[in-house]
N, CA, C and O atoms as a CHARMM CRD file, in Angstrom:
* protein
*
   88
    1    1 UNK  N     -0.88800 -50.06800  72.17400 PROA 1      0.00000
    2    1 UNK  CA     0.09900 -51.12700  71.88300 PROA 1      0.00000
    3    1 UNK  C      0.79100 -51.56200  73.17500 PROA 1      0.00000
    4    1 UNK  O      0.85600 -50.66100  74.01100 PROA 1      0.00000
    5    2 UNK  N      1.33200 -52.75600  73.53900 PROA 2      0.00000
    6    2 UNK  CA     1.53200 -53.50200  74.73400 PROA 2      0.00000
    7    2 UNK  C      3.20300 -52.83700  74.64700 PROA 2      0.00000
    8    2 UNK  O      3.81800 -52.50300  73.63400 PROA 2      0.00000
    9    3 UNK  N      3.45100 -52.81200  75.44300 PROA 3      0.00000
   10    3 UNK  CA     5.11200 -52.17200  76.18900 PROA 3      0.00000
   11    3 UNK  C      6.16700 -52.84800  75.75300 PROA 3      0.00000
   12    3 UNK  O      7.28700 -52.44100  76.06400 PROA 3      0.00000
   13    4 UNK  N      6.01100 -54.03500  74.93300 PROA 4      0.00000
   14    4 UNK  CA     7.14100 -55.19300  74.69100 PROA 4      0.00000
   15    4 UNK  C      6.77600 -54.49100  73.07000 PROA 4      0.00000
   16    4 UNK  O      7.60800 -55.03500  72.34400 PROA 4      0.00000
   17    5 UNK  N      5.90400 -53.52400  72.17400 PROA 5      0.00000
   18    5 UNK  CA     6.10900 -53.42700  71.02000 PROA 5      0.00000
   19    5 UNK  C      7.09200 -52.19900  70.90700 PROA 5      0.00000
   20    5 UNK  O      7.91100 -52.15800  69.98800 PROA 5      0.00000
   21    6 UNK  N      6.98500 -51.03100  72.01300 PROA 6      0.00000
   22    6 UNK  CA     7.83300 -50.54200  71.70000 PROA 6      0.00000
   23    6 UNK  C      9.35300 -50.29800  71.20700 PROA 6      0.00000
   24    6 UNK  O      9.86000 -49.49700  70.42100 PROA 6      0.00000
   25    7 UNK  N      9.97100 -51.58100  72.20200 PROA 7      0.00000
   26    7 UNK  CA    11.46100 -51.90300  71.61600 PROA 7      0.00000
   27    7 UNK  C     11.43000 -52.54100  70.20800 PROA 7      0.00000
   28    7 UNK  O     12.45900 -52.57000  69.53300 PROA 7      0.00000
   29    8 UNK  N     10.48200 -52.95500  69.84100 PROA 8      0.00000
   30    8 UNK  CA    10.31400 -53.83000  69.16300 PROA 8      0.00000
   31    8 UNK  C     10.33200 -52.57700  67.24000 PROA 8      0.00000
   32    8 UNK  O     10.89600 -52.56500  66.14600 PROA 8      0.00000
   33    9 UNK  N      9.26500 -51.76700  68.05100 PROA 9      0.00000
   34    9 UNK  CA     9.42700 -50.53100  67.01600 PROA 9      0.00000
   35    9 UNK  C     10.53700 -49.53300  66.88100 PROA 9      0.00000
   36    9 UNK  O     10.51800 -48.80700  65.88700 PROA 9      0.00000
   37   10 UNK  N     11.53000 -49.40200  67.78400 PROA 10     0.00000
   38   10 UNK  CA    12.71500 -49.15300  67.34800 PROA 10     0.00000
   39   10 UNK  C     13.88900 -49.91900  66.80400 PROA 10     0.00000
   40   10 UNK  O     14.89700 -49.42800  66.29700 PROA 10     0.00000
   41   11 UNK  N     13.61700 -51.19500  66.98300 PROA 11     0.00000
   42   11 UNK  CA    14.78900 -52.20000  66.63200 PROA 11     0.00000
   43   11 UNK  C     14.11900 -52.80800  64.64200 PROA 11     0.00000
   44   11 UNK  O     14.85100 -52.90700  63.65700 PROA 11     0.00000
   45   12 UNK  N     12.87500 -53.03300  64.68200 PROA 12     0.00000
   46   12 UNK  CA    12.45100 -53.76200  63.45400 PROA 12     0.00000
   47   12 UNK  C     11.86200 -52.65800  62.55100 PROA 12     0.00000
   48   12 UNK  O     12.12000 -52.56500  61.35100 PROA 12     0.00000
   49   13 UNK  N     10.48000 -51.25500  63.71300 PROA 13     0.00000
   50   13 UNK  CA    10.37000 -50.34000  62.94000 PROA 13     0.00000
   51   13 UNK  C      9.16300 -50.54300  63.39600 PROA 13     0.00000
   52   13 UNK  O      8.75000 -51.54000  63.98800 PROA 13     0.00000
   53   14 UNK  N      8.31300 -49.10200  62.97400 PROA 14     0.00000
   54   14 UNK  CA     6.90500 -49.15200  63.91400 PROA 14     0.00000
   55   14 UNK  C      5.89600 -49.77100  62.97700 PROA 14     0.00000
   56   14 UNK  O      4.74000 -49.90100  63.38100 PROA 14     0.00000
   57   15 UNK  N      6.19100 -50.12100  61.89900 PROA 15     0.00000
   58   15 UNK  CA     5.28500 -51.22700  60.83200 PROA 15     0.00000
   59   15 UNK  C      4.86000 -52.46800  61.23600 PROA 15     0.00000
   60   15 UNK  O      3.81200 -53.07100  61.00200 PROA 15     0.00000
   61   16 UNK  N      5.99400 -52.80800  61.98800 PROA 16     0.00000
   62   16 UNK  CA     6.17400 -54.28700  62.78100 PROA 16     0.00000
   63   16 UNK  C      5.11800 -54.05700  63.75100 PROA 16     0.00000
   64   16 UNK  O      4.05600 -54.64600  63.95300 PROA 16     0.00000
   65   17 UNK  N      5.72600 -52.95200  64.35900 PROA 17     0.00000
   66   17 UNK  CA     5.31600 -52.99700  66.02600 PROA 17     0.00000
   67   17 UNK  C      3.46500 -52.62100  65.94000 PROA 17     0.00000
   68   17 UNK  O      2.72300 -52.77200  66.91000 PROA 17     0.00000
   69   18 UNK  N      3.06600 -52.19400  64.76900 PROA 18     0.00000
   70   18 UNK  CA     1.56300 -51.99100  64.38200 PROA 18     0.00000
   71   18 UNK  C      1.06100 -53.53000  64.28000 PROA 18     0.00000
   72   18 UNK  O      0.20900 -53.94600  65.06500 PROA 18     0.00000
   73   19 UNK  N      1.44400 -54.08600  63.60600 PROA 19     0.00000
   74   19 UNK  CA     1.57300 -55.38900  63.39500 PROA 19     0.00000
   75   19 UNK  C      0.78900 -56.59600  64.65600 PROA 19     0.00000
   76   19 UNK  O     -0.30300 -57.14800  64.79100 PROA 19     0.00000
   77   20 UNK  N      1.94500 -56.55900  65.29900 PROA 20     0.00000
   78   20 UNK  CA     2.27200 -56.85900  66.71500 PROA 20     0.00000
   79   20 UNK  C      3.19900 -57.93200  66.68000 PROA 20     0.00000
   80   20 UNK  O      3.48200 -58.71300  67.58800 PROA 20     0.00000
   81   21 UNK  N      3.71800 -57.86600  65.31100 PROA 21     0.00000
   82   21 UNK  CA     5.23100 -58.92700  65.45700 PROA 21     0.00000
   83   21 UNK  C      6.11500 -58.65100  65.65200 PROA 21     0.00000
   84   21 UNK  O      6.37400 -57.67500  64.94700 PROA 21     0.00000
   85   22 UNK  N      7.15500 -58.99100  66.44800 PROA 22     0.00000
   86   22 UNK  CA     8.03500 -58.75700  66.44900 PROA 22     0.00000
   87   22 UNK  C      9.80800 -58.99700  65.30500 PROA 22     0.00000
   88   22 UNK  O     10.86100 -58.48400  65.68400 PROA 22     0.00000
C-alpha cells in the first residue's frame, strides 16, 4: 500500500486504506 494510505488508515480506518480511498 502507497505511504499516503497509511494516515489515511488511521484517520478513516484500514477498510478504506485497503480500498485505496481515502
Amino acid at each position: 500500500m502507497p505511504p499516503l494510505a497509511q494516515p489515511f488508515s488511521i484517520a478513516k480506518g484500514e477498510r478504506i486504506c485497503r480500498f485505496g480511498t481515502p
